[in-house]
C-alpha positions in Angstrom: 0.0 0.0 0.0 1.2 3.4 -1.1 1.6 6.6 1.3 -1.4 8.5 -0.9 -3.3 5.2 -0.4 -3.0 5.1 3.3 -4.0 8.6 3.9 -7.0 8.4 1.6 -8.2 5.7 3.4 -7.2 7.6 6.4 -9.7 10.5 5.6 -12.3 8.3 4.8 -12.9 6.0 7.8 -14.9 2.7 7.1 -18.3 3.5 8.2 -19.7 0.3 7.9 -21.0 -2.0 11.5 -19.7 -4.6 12.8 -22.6 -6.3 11.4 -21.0 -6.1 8.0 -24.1 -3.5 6.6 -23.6 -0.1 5.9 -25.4 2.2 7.8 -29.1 3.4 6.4 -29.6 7.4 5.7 -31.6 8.7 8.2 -34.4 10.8 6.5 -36.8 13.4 8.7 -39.9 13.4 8.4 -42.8 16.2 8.1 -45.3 17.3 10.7 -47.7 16.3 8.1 -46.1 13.1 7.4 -46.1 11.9 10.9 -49.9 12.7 10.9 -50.5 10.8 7.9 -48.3 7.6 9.2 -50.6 7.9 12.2 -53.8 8.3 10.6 -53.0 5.2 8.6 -52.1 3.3 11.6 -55.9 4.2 13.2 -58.4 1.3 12.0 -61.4 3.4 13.2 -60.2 6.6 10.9 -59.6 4.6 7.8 -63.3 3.3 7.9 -64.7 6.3 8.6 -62.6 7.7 5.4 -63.6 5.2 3.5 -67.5 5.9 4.4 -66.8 10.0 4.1 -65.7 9.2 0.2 -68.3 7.0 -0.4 -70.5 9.9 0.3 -68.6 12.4 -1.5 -68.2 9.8 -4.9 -71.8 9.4 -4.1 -72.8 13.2 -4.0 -70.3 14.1 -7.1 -72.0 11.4 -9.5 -75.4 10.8 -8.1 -77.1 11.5 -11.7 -74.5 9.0 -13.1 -76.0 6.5 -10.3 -79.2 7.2 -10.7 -78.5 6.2 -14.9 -77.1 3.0 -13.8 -79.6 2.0 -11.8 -82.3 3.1 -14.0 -84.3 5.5 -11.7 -85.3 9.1 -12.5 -85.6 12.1 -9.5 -88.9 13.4 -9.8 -90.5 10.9 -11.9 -93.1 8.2 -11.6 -95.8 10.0 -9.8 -99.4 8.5 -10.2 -98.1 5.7 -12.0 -96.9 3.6 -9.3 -99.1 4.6 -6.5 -102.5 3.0 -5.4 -105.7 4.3 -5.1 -104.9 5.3 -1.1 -101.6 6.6 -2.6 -99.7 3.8 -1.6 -96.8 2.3 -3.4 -97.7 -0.5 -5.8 -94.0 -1.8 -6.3 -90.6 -1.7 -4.2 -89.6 -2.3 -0.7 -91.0 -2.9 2.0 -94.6 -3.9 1.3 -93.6 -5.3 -2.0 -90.8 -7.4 -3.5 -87.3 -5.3 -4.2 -86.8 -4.4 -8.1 -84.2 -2.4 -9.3 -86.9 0.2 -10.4 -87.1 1.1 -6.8 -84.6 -0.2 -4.7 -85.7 1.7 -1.8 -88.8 1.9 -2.9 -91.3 4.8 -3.9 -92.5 8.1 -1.7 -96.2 7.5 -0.4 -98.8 10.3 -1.9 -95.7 11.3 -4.4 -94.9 8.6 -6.2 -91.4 10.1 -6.3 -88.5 7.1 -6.5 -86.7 6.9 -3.2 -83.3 5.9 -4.3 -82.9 9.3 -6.6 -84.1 11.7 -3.3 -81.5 9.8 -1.4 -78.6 10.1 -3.6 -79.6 13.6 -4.5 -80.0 14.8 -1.1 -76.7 13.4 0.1 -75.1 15.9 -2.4 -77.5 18.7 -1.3 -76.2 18.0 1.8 -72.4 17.9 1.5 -72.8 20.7 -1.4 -74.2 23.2 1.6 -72.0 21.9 4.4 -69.0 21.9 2.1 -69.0 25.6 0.9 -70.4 26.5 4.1 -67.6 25.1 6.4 -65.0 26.9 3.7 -66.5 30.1 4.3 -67.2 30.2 7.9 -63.7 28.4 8.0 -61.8 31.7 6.2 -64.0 34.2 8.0 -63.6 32.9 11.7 -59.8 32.5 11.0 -58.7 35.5 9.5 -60.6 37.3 12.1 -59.3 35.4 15.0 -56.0 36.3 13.9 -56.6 40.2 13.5 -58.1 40.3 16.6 -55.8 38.0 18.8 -52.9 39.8 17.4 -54.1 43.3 17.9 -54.1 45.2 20.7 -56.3 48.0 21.8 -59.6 49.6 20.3 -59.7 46.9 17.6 -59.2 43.7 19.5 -62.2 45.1 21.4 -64.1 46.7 18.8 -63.7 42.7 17.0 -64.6 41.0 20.4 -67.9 43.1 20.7 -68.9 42.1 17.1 -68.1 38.7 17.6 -70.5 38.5 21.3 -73.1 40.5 19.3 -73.8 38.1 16.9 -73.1 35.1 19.1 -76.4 36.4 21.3 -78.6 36.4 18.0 -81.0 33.7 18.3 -80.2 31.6 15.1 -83.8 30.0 14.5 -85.2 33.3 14.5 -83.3 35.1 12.3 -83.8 32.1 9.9 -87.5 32.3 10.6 -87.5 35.5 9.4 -85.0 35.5 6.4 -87.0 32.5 4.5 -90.7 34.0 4.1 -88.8 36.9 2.7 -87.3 35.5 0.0 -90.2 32.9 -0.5 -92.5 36.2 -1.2 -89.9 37.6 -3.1 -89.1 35.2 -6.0 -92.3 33.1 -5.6 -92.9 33.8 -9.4 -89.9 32.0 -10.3 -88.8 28.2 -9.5 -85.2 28.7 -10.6 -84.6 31.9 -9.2 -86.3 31.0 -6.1 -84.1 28.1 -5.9 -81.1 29.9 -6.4 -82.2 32.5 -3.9 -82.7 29.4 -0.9 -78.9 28.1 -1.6 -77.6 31.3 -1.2 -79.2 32.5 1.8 -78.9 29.2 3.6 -75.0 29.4 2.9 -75.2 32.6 4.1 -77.0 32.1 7.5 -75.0 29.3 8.5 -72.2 30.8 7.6 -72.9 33.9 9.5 -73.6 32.1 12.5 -70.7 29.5 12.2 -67.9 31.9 12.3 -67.6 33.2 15.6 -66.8 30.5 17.5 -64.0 29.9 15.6 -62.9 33.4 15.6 -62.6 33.6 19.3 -60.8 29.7 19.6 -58.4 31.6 17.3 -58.2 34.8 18.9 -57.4 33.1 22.4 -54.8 30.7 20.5 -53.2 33.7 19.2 -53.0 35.7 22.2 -51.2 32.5 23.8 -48.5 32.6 21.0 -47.9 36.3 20.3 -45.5 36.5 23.2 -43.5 33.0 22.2 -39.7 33.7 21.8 -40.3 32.8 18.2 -42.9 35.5 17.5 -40.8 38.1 19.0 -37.9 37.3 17.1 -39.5 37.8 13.8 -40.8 40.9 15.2 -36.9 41.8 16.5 -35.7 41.2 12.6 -38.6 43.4 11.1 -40.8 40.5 9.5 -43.8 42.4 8.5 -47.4 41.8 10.4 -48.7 39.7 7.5 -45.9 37.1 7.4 -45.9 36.9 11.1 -49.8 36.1 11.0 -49.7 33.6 8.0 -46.2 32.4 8.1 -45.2 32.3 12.0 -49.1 31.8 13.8 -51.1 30.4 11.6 -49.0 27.0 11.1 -49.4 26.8 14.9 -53.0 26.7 14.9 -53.6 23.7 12.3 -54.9 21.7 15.1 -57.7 23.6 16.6 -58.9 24.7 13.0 -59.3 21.3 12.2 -61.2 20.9 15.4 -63.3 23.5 14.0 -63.5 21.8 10.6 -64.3 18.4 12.0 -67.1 19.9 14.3 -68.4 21.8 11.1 -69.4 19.8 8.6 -71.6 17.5 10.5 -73.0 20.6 12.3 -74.0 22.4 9.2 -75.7 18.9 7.3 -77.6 18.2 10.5 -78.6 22.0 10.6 -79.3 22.2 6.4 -81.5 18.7 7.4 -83.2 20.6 10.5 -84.0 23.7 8.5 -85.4 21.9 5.5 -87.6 19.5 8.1 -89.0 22.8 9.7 -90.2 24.1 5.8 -87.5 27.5 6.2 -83.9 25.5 4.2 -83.8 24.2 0.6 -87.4 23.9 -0.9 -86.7 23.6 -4.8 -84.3 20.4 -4.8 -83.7 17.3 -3.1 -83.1 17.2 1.0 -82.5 14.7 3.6 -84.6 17.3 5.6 -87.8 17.2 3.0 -87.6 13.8 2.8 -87.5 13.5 6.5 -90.5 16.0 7.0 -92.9 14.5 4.2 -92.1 10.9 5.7 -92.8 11.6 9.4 -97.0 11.6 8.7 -96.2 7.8 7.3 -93.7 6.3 9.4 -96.2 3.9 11.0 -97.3 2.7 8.0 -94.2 3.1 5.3 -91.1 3.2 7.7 -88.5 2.6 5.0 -89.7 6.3 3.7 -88.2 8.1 7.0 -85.1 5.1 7.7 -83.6 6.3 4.2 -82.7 9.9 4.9 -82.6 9.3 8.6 -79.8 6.2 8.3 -77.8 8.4 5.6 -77.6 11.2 8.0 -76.3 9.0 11.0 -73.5 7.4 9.0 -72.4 10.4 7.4 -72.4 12.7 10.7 -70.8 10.1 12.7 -68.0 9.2 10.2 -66.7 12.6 10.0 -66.7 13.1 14.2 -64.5 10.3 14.7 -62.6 11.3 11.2 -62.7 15.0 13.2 -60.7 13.4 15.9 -58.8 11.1 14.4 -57.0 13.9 12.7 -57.3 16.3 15.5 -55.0 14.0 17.5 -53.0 13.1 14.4 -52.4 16.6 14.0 -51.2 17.4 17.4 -47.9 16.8 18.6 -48.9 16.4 22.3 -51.0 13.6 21.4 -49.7 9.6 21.9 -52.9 7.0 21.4 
């Protein structure tokens, strides 16, 4: 062995065990990551993911389903009912056919199956957009007002327990004859009118309680050793807010995510059932309201909408805290 052979081999020491294998890279891994190895790891999380995109493949091509299967929303009427307006095929007083797998609406004649699939995506189509909205609205002004101080932090916290006190029912009582009287000559617009407002009442009433989780969250943080350091090097207010706090505060808005969406579908479902939510299209809530004058005669007609609602509001709360404790650090299950 050479001189300039020894001392390469001296600068490059033999790394490998005693075992005979080299050594494996360690790689890090993400926040996200480690939630997502965790979430995998949880049985009870994975089913109720698999049952939330059920519903969601279900909501996105219920018209496709409804082809397949051969059944048409709105349709049928007289045809299939008895003289005492009773169905005349379909479960459960007659043999199942895939012309009515759940069988047809009493006094309607209406197929079943196509409410039900279409009312699932009313359902997530108004809890969706209005968990997003409410979602932006009660962050962005948690974070103003938690990391304010002064006349606008209290200006924003009087706001926010104003509209908390504002009796929800009542101010939807009061919205929906409004708009009833005011497009009454038109089915579409009328329609289109009902979306809008609902999204816009349960918005309205869905953001505070996030704003003020937030706001507390933030007043917690703003005096970290992190936050003042960014401060100390002259970040500016809207990279402190979005880049230092608000990847701090992933795991209550997921809280707040996870408690939204089945909030707003059982509230959608609750306003439709009380004749004030979504009149001109498909609802778990209509369904729900028409069938509770039949249930002891045609149960299957209230069970439909009733069992949809269940599964769906149930598999996203323990999805909700499967990820909430995914999501947080402080968490070992």
């Amino acid at each position: 062995m050479t001189v300039s052979d020894a001392m390469l081999e001296a600068e490059s020491p033999d790394v490998t065990p005693s075992g005979g294998e080299p050594d494996k890279e360690i790689a890090g891994r993400s926040p996200m990551r480690i939630a997502f190895d965790r979430l995998k790891k949880d049985k009870i999380a994975v089913t109720c993911a698999v049952v939330v995109l059920l519903f969601i493949l279900i909501a996105i091509f219920a018209p496709l389903i409804c082809d397949l299967l051969g059944v048409k929303l709105r349709a049928g009427g007289s045809k299939y009912l008895d003289q005492f307006n009773y169905p005349v095929i379909g479960p459960p007083e007659h043999p199942f056919t895939w012309k009515a797998p759940l069988g047809i609406q009493p006094n309607t004649g209406y197929d079943l199956t196509a409410e039900w699939l279409y009312g699932a995506r009313t359902s997530l189509e108004v809890a969706s957009i209005t968990t997003v909205v409410a979602t932006l609205l009660g962050v962005s002004i948690g974070l103003i007002a938690g990391f304010s101080r002064g006349w606008l932090d209290r200006v924003i916290t009087f706001v926010t327990d104003f509209f908390l006190s504002l009796p929800f029912i009542m101010v939807a009582l009061a919205v929906s004859p409004m708009i009833v009287q005011r497009y009454a000559q038109d089915a579409a617009k009328l329609d289109k009118a009902q979306f809008i407002s609902l999204i816009l009442i349960l918005s309205f009433f869905g953001w505070m309680t996030l704003a003020r989780l937030i706001r507390g969250e933030v007043i917690s943080l703003r005096e970290r050793e992190f936050i003042q350091a960014a401060r100390v090097i002259g970040a500016p207010t809207r990279r402190i807010l979005f880049k230092e706090l608000l990847p701090n505060l992933v795991a209550p808005i997921v809280v707040a995510i996870s408690l939204g969406l089945p909030t707003y579908i059982t509230a959608e479902a609750g306003l439709a059932y009380l004749g004030i939510g979504l009149t001109g299209r498909p609802s778990w809530g209509q369904t729900i309201n028409k069938a509770v004058d039949w249930f002891n005669s045609y149960p299957l007609y209230l069970y439909a909408p009733v069992v949809g609602i269940l599964l769906l509001v149930m598999a996203l709360n323990l999805l909700g805290d499967a990820v909430r404790d995914a999501v947080d650090p402080k968490t070992r299950r």
